[in-house]
C-alpha positions, -999 to 999 in steps of 0.1 A, spaced: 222 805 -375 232 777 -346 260 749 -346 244 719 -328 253 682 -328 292 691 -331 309 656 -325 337 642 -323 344 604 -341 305 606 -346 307 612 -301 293 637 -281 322 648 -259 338 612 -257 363 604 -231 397 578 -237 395 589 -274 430 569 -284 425 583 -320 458 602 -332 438 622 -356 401 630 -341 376 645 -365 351 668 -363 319 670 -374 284 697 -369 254 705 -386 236 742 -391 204 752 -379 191 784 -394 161 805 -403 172 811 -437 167 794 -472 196 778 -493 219 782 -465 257 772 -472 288 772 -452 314 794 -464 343 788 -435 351 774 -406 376 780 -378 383 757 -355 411 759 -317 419 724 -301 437 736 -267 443 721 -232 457 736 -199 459 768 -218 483 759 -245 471 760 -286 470 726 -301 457 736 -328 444 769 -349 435 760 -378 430 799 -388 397 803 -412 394 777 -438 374 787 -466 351 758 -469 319 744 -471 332 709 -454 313 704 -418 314 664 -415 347 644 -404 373 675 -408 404 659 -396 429 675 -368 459 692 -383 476 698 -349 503 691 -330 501 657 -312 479 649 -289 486 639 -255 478 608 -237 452 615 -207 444 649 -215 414 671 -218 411 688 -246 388 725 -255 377 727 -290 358 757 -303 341 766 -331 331 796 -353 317 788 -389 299 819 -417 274 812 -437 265 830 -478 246 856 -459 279 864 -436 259 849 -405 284 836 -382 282 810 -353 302 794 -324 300 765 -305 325 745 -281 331 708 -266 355 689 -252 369 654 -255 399 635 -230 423 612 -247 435 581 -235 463 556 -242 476 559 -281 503 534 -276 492 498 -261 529 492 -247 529 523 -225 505 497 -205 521 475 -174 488 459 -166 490 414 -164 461 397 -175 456 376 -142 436 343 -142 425 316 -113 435 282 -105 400 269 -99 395 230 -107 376 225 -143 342 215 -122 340 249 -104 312 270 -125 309 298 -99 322 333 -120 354 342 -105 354 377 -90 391 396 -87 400 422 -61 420 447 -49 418 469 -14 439 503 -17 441 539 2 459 568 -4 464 603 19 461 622 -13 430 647 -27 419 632 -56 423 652 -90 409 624 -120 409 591 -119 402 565 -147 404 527 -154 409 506 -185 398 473 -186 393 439 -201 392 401 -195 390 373 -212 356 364 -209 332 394 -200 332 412 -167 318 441 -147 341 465 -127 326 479 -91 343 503 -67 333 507 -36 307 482 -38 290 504 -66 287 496 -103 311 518 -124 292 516 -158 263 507 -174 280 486 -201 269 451 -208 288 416 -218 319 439 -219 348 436 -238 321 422 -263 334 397 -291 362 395 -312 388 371 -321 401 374 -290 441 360 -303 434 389 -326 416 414 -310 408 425 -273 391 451 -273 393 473 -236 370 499 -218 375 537 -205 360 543 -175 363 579 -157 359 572 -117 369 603 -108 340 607 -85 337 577 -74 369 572 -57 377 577 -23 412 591 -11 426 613 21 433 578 35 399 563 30 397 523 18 388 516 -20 381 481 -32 381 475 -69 361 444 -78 358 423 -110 343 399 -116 339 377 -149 320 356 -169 329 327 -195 312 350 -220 319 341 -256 355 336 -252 353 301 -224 314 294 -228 292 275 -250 287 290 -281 273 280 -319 245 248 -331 270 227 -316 273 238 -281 313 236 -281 328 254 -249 363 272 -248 364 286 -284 389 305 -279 407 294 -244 397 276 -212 402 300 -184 388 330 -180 413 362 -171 410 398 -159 429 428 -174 429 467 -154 448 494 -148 437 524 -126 455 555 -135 448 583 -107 460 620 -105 461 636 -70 455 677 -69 492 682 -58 502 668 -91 513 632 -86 506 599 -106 496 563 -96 490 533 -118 474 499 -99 476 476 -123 462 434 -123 495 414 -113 499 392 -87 489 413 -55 454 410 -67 433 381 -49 407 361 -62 375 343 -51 338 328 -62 309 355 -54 268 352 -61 271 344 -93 273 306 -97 268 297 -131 269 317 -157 264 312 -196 251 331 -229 229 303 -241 223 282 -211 212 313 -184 225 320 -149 224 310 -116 225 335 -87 228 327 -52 223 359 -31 233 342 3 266 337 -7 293 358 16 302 392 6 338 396 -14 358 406 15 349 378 35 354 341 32 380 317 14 403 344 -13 435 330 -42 458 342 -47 463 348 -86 485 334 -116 489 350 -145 482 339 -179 497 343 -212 492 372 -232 504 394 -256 494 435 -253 499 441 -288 459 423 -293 450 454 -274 427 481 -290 403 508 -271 367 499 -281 357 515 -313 319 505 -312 292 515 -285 284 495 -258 259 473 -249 238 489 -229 201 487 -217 181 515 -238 146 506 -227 125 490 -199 86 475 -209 64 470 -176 47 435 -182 12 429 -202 0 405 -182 11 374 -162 -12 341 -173 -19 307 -170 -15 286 -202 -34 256 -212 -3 236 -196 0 253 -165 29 276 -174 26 306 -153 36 332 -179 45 372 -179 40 383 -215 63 417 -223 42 425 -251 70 425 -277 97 399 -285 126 417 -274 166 412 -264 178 415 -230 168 402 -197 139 398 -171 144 419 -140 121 412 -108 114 430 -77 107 403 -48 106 402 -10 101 362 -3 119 336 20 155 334 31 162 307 3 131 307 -13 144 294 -53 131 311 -85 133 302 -120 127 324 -149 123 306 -183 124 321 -223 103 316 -248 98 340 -277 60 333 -292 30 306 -279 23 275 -303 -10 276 -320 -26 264 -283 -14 290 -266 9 275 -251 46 281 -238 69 274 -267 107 275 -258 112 251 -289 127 273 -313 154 281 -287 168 244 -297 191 237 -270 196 271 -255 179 267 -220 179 302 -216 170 293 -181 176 325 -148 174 303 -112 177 326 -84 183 321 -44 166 348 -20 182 362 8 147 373 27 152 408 19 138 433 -6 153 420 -32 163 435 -72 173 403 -94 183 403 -126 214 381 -146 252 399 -152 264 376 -179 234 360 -202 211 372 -226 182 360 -237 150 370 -267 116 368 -255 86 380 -253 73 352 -227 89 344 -192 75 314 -174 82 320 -138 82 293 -110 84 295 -76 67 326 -72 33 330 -50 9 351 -66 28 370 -92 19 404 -104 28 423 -136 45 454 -116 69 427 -99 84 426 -139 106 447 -165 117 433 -196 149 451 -197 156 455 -235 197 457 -250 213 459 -276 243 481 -288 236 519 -283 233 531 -315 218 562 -321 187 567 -336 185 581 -370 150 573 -391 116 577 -392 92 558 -412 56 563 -406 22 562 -431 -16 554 -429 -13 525 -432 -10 510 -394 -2 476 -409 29 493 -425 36 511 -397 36 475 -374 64 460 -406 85 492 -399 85 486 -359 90 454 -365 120 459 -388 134 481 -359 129 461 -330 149 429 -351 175 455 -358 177 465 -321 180 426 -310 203 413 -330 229 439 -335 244 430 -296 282 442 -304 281 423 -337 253 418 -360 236 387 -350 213 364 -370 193 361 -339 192 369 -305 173 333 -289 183 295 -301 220 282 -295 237 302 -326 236 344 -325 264 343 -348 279 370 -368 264 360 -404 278 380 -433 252 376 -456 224 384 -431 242 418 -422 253 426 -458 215 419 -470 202 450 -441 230 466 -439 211 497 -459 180 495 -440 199 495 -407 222 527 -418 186 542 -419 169 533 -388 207 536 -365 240 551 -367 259 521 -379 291 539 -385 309 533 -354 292 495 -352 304 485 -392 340 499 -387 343 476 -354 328 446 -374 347 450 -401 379 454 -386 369 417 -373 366 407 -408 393 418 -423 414 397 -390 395 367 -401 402 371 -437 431 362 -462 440 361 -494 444 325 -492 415 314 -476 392 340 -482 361 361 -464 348 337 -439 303 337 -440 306 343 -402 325 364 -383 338 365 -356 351 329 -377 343 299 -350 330 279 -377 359 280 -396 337 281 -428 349 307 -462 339 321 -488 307 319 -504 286 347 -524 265 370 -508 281 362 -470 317 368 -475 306 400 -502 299 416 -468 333 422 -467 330 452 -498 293 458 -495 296 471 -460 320 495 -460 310 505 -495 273 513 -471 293 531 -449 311 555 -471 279 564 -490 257 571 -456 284 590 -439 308 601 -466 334 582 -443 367 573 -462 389 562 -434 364 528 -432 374 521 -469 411 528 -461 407 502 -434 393 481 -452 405 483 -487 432 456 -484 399 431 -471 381 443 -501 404 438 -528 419 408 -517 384 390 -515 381 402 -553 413 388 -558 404 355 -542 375 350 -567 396 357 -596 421 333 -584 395 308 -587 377 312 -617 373 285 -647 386 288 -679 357 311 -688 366 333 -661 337 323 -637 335 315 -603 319 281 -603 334 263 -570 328 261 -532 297 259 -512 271 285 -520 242 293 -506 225 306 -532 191 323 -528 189 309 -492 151 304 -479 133 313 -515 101 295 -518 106 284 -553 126 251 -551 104 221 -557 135 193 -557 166 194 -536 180 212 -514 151 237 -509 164 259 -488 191 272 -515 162 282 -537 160 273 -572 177 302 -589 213 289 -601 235 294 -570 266 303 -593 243 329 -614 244 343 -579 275 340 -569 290 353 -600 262 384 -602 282 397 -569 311 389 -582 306 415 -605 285 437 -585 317 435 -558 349 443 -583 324 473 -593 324 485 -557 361 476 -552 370 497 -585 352 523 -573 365 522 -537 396 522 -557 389 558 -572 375 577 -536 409 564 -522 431 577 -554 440 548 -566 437 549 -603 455 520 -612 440 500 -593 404 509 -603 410 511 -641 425 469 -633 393 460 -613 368 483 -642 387 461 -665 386 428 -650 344 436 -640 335 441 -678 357 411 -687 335 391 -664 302 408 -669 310 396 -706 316 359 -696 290 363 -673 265 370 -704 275 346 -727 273 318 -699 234 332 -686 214 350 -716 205 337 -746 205 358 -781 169 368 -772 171 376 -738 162 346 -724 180 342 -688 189 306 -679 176 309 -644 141 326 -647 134 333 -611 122 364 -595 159 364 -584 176 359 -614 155 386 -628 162 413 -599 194 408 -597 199 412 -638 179 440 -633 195 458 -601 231 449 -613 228 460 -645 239 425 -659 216 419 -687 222 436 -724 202 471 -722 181 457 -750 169 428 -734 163 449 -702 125 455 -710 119 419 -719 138 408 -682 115 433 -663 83 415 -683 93 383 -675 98 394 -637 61 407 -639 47 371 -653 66 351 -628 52 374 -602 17 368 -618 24 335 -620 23 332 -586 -9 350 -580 13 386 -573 38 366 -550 72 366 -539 92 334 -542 126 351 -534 148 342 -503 176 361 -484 197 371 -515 163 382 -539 145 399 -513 162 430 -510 164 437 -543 130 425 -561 110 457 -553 136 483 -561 139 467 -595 105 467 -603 101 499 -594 131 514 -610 121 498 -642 87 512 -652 69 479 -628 60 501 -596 27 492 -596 39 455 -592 61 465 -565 35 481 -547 9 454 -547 39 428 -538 43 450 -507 8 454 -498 1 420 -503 -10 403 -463 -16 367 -473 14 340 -471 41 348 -485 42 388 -475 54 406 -457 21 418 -437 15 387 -434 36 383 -404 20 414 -392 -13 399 -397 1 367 -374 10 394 -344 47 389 -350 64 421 -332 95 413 -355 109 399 -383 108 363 -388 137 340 -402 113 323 -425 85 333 -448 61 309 -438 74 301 -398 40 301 -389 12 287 -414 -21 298 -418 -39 274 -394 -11 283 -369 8 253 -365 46 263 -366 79 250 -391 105 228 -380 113 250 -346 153 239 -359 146 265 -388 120 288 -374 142 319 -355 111 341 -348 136 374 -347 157 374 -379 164 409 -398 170 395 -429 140 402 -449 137 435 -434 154 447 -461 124 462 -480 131 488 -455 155 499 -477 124 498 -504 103 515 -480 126 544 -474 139 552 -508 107 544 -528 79 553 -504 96 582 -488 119 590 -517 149 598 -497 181 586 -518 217 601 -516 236 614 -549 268 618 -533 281 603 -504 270 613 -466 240 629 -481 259 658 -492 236 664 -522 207 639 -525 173 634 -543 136 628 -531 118 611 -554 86 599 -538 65 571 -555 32 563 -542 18 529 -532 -22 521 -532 -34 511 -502 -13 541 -483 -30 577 -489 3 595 -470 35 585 -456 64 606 -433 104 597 -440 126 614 -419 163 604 -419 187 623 -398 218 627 -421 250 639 -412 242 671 -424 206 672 -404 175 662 -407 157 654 -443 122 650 -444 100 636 -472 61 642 -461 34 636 -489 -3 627 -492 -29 621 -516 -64 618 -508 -97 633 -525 -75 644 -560 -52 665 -542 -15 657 -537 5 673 -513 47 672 -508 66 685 -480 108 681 -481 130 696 -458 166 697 -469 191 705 -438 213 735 -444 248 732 -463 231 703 -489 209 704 -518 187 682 -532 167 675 -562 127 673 -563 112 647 -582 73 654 -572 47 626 -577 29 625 -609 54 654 -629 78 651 -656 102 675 -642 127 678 -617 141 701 -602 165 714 -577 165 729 -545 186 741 -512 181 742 -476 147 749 -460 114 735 -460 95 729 -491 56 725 -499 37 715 -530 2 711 -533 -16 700 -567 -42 679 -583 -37 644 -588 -32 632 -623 -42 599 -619 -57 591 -655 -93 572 -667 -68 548 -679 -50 541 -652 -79 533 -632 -91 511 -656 -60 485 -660 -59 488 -619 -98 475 -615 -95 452 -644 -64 436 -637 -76 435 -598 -107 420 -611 -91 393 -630 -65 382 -604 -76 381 -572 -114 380 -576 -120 347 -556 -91 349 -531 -105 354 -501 -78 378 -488 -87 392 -522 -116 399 -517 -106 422 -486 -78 438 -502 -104 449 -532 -130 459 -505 -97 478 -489 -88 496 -522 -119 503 -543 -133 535 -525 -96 547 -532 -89 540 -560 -115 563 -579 -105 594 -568 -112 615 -604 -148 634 -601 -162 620 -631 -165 590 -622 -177 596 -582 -211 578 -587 -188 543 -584 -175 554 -548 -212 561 -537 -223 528 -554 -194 509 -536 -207 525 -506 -247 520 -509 -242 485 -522 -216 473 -491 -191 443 -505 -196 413 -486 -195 388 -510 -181 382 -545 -209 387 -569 -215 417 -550 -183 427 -555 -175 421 -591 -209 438 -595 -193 468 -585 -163 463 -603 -183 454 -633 -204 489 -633 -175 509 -627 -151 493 -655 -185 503 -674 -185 541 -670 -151 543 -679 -152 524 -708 -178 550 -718 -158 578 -705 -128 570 -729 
């Protein structure tokens, strides 16, 4: 038996931890079967003295055990060690370490110091400070922050390899700042440091949102450090930003998210030329918080493709994949030679360069050479592309480029992969839009003048992205950014951080429950609900305190089901589904989540009032949207999977709802219709209630609307809009048409819990179930989800009559088998478990697939391939193996010939039975 993965606050050894009460968390490895953790013991201690023991606790508990200690000290380094047993009286150990940093924001002296440049100057201001000291060096470190976002050298070296630091918040609200340990970077018996840094307007001064406002939230940018050093004969010294710090304008000279940057590399050096003194500006400490989330960083660099000519004269570097992040070159031209790097994110249906659905972002890099070997690449801009034109480059080569890709570090945490390579593109695809948009908040998109924090977009993924990343430490920063933005008064705003000063609408401001509800059940974290639970219920609250007479929520702006496809008059892009049948369906589904938040917290008063007011509402809620028969008011695909997945309709009209789901669906020629709010939820009811098949064939689907059909179009990600790009290739209004939008990525979710069974029973995947359901089209599929507990692993096939299952359940869990095709379930512990068996895939069975194939999608010409696709199989059962042959001798190329096939084969097993 092994400890491995022991964290602490979900870090490996992290450093400036300014959490009072740290917990621990590790997972088991071990050779045995049904493995559980008996005890743990665990020793914090630092510079030999016991923090705490917390002697052996009997207890199977190995994810977020809280510190019981004596307090922690500021600036120290702490030991931790562990021993845990197991049921077979194995025992383990295991240590690490973590440093804290500042618990109390006032113990800093630090003034946020500004410039006094005039309003035309664009250059980024750049803030430094020369210093010495006769002293041997012990540990250094350096907090940081601005108003804006920076970088920090020393020495003339970058300290970090954080981007767009302090990232965004509400910055009257919230500021977050930055640990950095220097201790080896800093010079001391008497040598001369220099501390530089230098910012840019960032979110906080810069352009930001459709309307290309500047100085959201001020119009200055500032500088905030302190640089705490210990010598080795036991002294302290603080340098700190006041007004012996100087100021000047460096390389870069313009600088803005949207917009790009321009970078002058003949421009002096900082120690030389024209220096300011500095002012300071007005602040207040108590915004101050250590940064909760990880940084942006840059995880991955993709050599170019190719570099082109279009049909324009565009010289272009295509990446290969529409990415986040920025375009670094490697040049060697003239002293003052100019270079200008421009974004685009897909081709038109000419091939050529199409920065249109940027809108009015330029997204443009201009750079001055200096005649030397040169590295380029931006500070303060991002940009998402897949296409750079480049100008003013002779002859350039695909090895002169790196598309350097960022995006908040977030570990990885799933797997999804299957035989299907189409699938496989739609899961790659879900994962890259995840990477590109969530950059320190979760984005709507990462290209065109908006990359706002949009609540329903991030509530809509919010599962599929706990799957792919570890969202933990991401959600809990967001959220704490809601929660400043929201009041009882005014509500949950539908973007945050709020500059659009708009509130309160279903689906977007729900975020505000659904996500830490999300949180709690994939990491069995309750301090995000305690956080959070005054956002939560209050947003409940709000509702209720604007209900009708009937106790319904029929007022303000709604977005309804936003981008369906079945709106004929109107405003289409609400979708025609009812938009308060949707906004009071989460009302209901929300007060469920708040009563039950209500219970994990202890509150029991306040969860019986919320069960209460939910059924009160789910009552009103009936009488206003289903008739005496069953009859919904709104017969969408929505309306119907929401009714279905939110348990609003009467259980006895339940089977009727799921039929009516299935005509629609047919109705449409096996279609979706649904937009942002329907999406995530159509499949999972279908194929919770006795309509997999349906669910299947929706998925599998590749003409427009699917979601292979993007695949189909190369898209590398997700797109905003069902249809951006028609079939003959010409493109939507670009206004409308974000090429990299997570939101109907959401049948990842689908994908993982359906396809790959993998579901959690309690919270943090304590105890869980795999239930895995199969999908024609794919003959095997891998799931693999690392869980707080370890790694699960759902592995199945079925080919030639034989199935075969494969779960892996990490030590201290257990888990319950639902296998393919059985009636039973049953229930397991740790260890790896295989299953093989014969299908049971019945004569009737193949029968309504083959006649109902037949009858739909005969004369579709993406029909036709799918049936050419799925026939050979589909008849899998030995009796009737004379129809694969046939299928094969006869070829399918045209539709007599296949319906021909279809015809004999529908034949025999009308015989058969």
């Amino acid at each position: 038996m092994k400890i491995y993965d022991f964290r602490i606050e979900y870090r490996e050894q992290p450093k400036g931890l300014a959490v009072k009460i740290p917990r621990f968390s590790w997972k088991i490895a071990s050779g045995d079967n049904n493995v559980v953790q008996t005890a743990w013991h665990l020793i914090v201690s630092s510079a030999e003295k016991c923090f705490w023991d917390s002697g052996k606790i009997e207890s199977d508990q190995s994810v977020l055990v809280p510190y019981a200690g004596q307090a922690l000290t500021r600036e120290q380094e702490y030991q931790v060690s562990l021993e845990i047993w197991d049921n077979y009286g194995n025992r383990a150990k295991a240590e690490t370490a973590f440093t804290t940093g500042i618990f109390d924001t006032g113990d800093f002296q630090a003034k946020m110091i500004t410039h006094d440049f005039p309003p035309e100057e664009t250059a980024c201001p750049v803030f430094f400070r020369k210093f010495s000291s006769d002293k041997e060096v012990s540990s250094a470190c350096i907090y940081a922050t601005a108003l804006g976002v920076y970088e920090i050298t020393l020495n003339g070296k970058r300290v970090e390899d954080y981007y767009m630091a302090p990232g965004w918040t509400d910055y009257h609200k919230i500021l977050q700042y930055q640990y950095y340990d220097v201790t080896d970077r800093l010079q001391g018996t008497g040598k001369e440091n220099v501390l530089e840094l230098t910012v840019g307007n960032g979110w906080y001064k810069g352009i930001l949102s459709f309307d290309c406002k500047p100085d959201r939230y001020g119009d200055r940018t500032a500088v905030w450090a302190e640089l705490h050093v210990r010598y080795t004969d036991g002294t302290e010294e603080v340098i700190t930003t006041d007004e012996t710090w100087h100021v000047r304008t460096g390389q870069i000279r313009y600088s803005e998210i949207y917009m790009g940057e321009t970078i002058d590399t003949n421009a002096p050096d900082i120690r030389e030329g024209k220096v300011s003194a500095v002012p300071e500006a007005v602040f207040h400490s108590t915004v101050l918080t250590p940064q909760l989330n990880e940084p942006v960083r840059v995880t991955e660099c993709l050599k170019a493709k190719s570099v082109f000519t279009d049909p324009k004269g565009n010289i272009l570097v295509d990446f290969g994949q529409n990415l986040t992040g920025l375009v670094e070159i490697r040049i060697r031209g003239e002293k003052g030679q100019k270079i200008t790097v421009r974004h685009a994110e897909t081709l038109d249906q000419d091939g050529v360069f199409y920065p249109d659905t940027l809108r009015t972002a330029k997204s443009e890099d201009t750079y001055i050479l200096n005649g030397e070997e040169q590295v380029l690449m931006p500070h303060f801009t991002f940009h998402g592309f897949r296409y750079a034109a480049v100008e003013g480059i002779e002859n350039p080569r695909p090895e002169m480029f790196t598309a350097c890709v960022m995006h908040s570090d977030m570990r990885k945490t799933g797997e999804f992969h299957c035989s299907n390579e189409k699938v496989n593109q739609l899961q790659s695809n879900i994962s890259w839009s995840l990477r590109d948009n969530f950059f320190d908040i979760p984005s709507d998109c990462p290209q065109r003048d908006e990359r706002l924090g949009w609540m329903g977009d991030a509530q809509v993924f919010s599962w599929t992205a706990a799957f792919n990343r570890e969202t933990a430490l991401f959600f809990t920063k967001w959220m704490r950014d809601v929660s400043a933005a929201s009041s009882l008064e005014r509500g949950v705003p539908h973007i945050v951080p709020d500059i659009q000063e708009t509130y309160s609408s279903a689906a977007w401001s729900d975020a505000a429950v659904i996500i830490p509800w999300v949180v709690y059940q994939t990491y069995g974290d309750t301090r995000i609900l305690e956080e959070s639970w005054k956002c939560m219920h209050e947003w409940v609250d709000y509702i209720h305190n604007h209900v009708n007479e009937n106790g319904l929520w029929m007022t303000n702006y709604q977005y309804g089901d936003w981008l369906a496809l079945d709106r004929e008059m109107g405003d289409k892009s609400v979708g025609a589904t009812d938009v308060y049948f949707v906004a009071n369906a989460y009302y209901i589904y929300v007060t469920e989540l708040v009563a039950k938040t209500a219970h994990v917290l202890g509150k029991y008063e306040e969860a019986a009032y919320y069960e209460v007011l939910r059924e009160k509402t789910l009552d009103s809620f009936r009488k206003e949207y289903y008739t005496a028969r069953g009859r919904i008011v709104s017969e969408t695909q929505t309306a119907c999977a929401l009714s279905l997945y939110f348990n609003l309709a009467y259980e006895k009209d339940r089977e009727n709802i799921v039929q009516m789901l299935v005509s629609n669906i047919e109705d449409h020629q096996n279609h979706l219709t649904t937009g942002f709010v329907g999406t995530p939820y159509l499949c999972h009811a279908l194929s919770e209630n006795k309509a997999h098949d349906t669910a299947g064939l929706l998925f599998m689907r590749e003409d427009l609307p699917s979601w292979l059909y993007a695949v189909n179009k190369g898209a590398t990600t997700l797109w905003e809009r069902w249809d951006a790009v028609l079939p003959d290739g010409t493109m939507q209004d670009p206004g409308l048409n974000s090429m990299n939008h997570y939101a109907n990525g959401a049948i990842g979710d689908w994908m993982y819990r359906k396809i790959g069974g993998i579901n959690q029973t309690k919270a943090g995947y304590r105890r869980f179930y795999v239930k895995p359901m199969f999908v024609r089209g794919i003959e095997e599929a891998r799931t693999e989800l690392e869980s707080p507990y370890g790694k699960i692993v759902s592995c199945w096939s079925c080919r030639n009559g034989k199935i075969r299952v494969e779960v892996s359940v990490p030590a201290n869990t257990r888990a319950d088998l639902f296998l393919p095709e059985k009636e039973e379930s049953f229930e397991v512990g740790s260890g790896t478990h295989v299953y093989e068996y014969d299908t049971n895939t019945s004569l009737k069975e193949l029968k309504f697939t083959l006649d109902s194939t037949l009858g739909e999608i005969l004369d579709e010409p993406l029909g036709m391939k799918m049936m050419e696709e799925m026939l050979p199989e589909l008849v899998h059962n030995p009796m009737i193996e004379y129809a694969r042959q046939m299928t094969l001798a006869e070829g399918i190329s045209s539709a007599p010939e296949v319906k021909a096939v279809y015809e004999a084969v529908l034949k025999e097993l009308n015989a058969q039975m």
